[in-house]
N, C-alpha and C positions, 0 to 999 in steps of 0.2 A: 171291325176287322183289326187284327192284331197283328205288329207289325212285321211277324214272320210270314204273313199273308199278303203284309205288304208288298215283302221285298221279294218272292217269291212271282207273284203280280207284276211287278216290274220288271223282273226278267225274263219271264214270258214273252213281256212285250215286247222288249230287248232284241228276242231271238227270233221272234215272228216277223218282224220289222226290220231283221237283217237280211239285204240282199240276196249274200251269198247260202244264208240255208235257207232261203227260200227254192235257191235254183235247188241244192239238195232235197227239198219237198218235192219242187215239181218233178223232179228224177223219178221219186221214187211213187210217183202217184200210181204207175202203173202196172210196175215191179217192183220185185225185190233183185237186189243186187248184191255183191260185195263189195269191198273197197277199191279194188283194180278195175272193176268196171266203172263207177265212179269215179273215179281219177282220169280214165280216160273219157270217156262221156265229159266231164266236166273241163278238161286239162288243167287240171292243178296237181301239186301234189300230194303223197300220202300223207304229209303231212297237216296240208291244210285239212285235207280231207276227213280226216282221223279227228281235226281240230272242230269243225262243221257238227260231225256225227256227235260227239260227245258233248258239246251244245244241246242238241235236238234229243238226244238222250237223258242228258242232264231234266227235262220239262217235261218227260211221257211223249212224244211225237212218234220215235221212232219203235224200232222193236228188231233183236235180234233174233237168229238161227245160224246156229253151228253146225256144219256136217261140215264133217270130217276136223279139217286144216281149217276151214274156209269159214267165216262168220258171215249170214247174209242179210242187208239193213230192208227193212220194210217198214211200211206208214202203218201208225197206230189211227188205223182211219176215224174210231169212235172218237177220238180228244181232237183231232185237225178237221170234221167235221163241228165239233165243239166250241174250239177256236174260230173256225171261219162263221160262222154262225154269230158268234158274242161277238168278231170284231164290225159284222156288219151294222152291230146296232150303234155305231158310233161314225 
């Protein structure tokens, strides 16, 4: 494995392993949302919120749609089944 795999690998795990976009996963396990729904669901701000998404985006987890104004976040179910799958085996 080459260490662009590496370090790729470990941020993954980084962000899997982080708290806060976990709540952001489990958000969005059932829907899809936008950010002001998120923000309040979660009460944080759009900033954090924006900060979360772009994490979980940065690794394939999430996945957008645009209509209109409004961008809205949903789970890339095949890779966060994926993930929850591999990190079982540890």
């Amino acid at each position: 494995m080459n260490s662009n795999h590496l370090s790729k690998a470990k941020l993954t795990i980084q962000i899997l392993t982080n708290k806060k976009c976990q709540e952001v996963v489990e958000l969005l396990e059932d829907y899809q949302m936008d950010v002001k729904t998120i923000e309040y669901q979660l009460k944080i701000t759009q900033s954090e919120t924006s900060q979360r998404l772009a994490r979980l985006r940065k690794i394939g987890l999430v996945n957008t749609n645009r209509v209109g104004k409004n961008i809205y976040y949903s789970l890339n179910t095949e890779k966060v089944t994926y993930f929850k799958n591999l990190l079982k085996q540890f």
